[in-house]
C-alpha positions as CSV (number, residue, x, y, z in Angstrom):
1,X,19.9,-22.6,52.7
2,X,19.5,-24.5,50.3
3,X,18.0,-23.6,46.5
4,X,14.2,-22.4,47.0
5,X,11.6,-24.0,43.8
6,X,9.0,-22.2,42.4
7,X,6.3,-24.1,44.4
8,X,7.9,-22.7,47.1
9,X,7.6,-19.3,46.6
10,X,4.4,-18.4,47.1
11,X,2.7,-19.1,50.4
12,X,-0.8,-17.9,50.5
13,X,-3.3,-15.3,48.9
14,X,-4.3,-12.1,50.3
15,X,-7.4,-11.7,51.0
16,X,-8.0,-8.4,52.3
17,X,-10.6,-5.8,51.0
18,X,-7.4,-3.9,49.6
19,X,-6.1,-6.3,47.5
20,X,-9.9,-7.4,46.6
21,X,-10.3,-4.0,45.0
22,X,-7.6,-4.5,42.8
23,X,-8.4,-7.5,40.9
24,X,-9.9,-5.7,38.6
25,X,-6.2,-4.1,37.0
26,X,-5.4,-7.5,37.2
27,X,-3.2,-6.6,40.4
28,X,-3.1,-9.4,43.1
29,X,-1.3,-9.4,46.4
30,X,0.4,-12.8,47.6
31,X,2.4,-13.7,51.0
32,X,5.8,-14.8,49.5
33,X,8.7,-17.1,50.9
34,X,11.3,-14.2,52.8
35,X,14.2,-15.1,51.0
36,X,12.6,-15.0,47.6
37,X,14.0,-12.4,44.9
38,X,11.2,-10.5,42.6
39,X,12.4,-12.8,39.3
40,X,11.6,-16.3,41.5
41,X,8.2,-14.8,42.5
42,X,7.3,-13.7,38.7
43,X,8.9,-17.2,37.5
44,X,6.7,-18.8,40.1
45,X,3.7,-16.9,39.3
46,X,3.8,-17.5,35.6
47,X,4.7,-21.7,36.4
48,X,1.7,-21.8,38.4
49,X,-0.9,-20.5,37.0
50,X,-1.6,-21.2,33.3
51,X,-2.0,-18.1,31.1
52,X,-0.4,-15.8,33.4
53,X,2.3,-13.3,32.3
54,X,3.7,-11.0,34.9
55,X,4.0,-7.4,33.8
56,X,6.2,-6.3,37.2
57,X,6.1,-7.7,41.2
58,X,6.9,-5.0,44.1
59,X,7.4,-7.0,47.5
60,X,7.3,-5.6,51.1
61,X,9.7,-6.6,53.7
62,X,7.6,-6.8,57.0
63,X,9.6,-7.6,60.4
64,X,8.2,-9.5,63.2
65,X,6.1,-7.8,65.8
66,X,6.9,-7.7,69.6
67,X,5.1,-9.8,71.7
68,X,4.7,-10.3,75.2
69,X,3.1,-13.1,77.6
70,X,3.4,-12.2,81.1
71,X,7.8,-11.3,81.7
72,X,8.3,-13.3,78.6
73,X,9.0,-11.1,75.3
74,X,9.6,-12.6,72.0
75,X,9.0,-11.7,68.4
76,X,6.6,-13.3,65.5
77,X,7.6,-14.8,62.4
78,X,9.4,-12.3,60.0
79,X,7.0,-12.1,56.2
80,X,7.3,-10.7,52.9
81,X,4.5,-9.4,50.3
82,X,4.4,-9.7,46.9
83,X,2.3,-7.6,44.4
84,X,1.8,-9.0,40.7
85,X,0.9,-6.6,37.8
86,X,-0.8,-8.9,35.2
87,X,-0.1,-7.8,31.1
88,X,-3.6,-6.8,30.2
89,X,-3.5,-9.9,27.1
90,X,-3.0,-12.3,30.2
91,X,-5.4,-14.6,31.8
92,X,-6.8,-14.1,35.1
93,X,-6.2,-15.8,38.2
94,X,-8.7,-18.6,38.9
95,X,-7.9,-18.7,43.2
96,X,-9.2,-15.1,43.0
97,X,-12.1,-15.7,40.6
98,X,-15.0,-16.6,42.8
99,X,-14.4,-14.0,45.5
């Protein structure tokens, strides 16, 4: 595959009441591309939003779930989870701000 970019890297927020609650360590929770490494995701994070510095990322590896429709089985898409530790001199995250 070919080289993933840092616009790439990050898919989507998570907004769960979970990661809601920790937005106030300056912890957020983002779906991530599955081949993306922890260095791409903090590199990405920092790139995209202005005033961010990343203290540490852990990510979580989630396989596809079964499915079924009638004899026919199949799996879902494989995903990946990313949590981002702000520094405590960075700024916050503006997506997350109003929620």
């Amino acid at each position: 595959m070919a080289a993933i970019q840092y616009y790439d890297v990050i898919l989507k927020p998570v907004l769960t009441e979970k990661s809601m609650n920790g937005i106030g360590e300056k912890k957020y929770t983002f779906l991530v591309h599955t081949e993306a490494n922890k260095s791409q995701i903090k590199e990405a994070v920092e790139k995209m939003f202005a005033g961010a510095k990343v203290a540490r990322v852990n990510t979580v590896n989630y396989d596809g779930k079964n499915k079924r429709r009638g004899a026919t089985t199949g799996k879902t898409a494989k995903t990946k989870k990313a949590v981002v530790w702000l520094t405590k001199d960075s700024k916050d995250i503006e997506i997350f701000a109003g929620l």
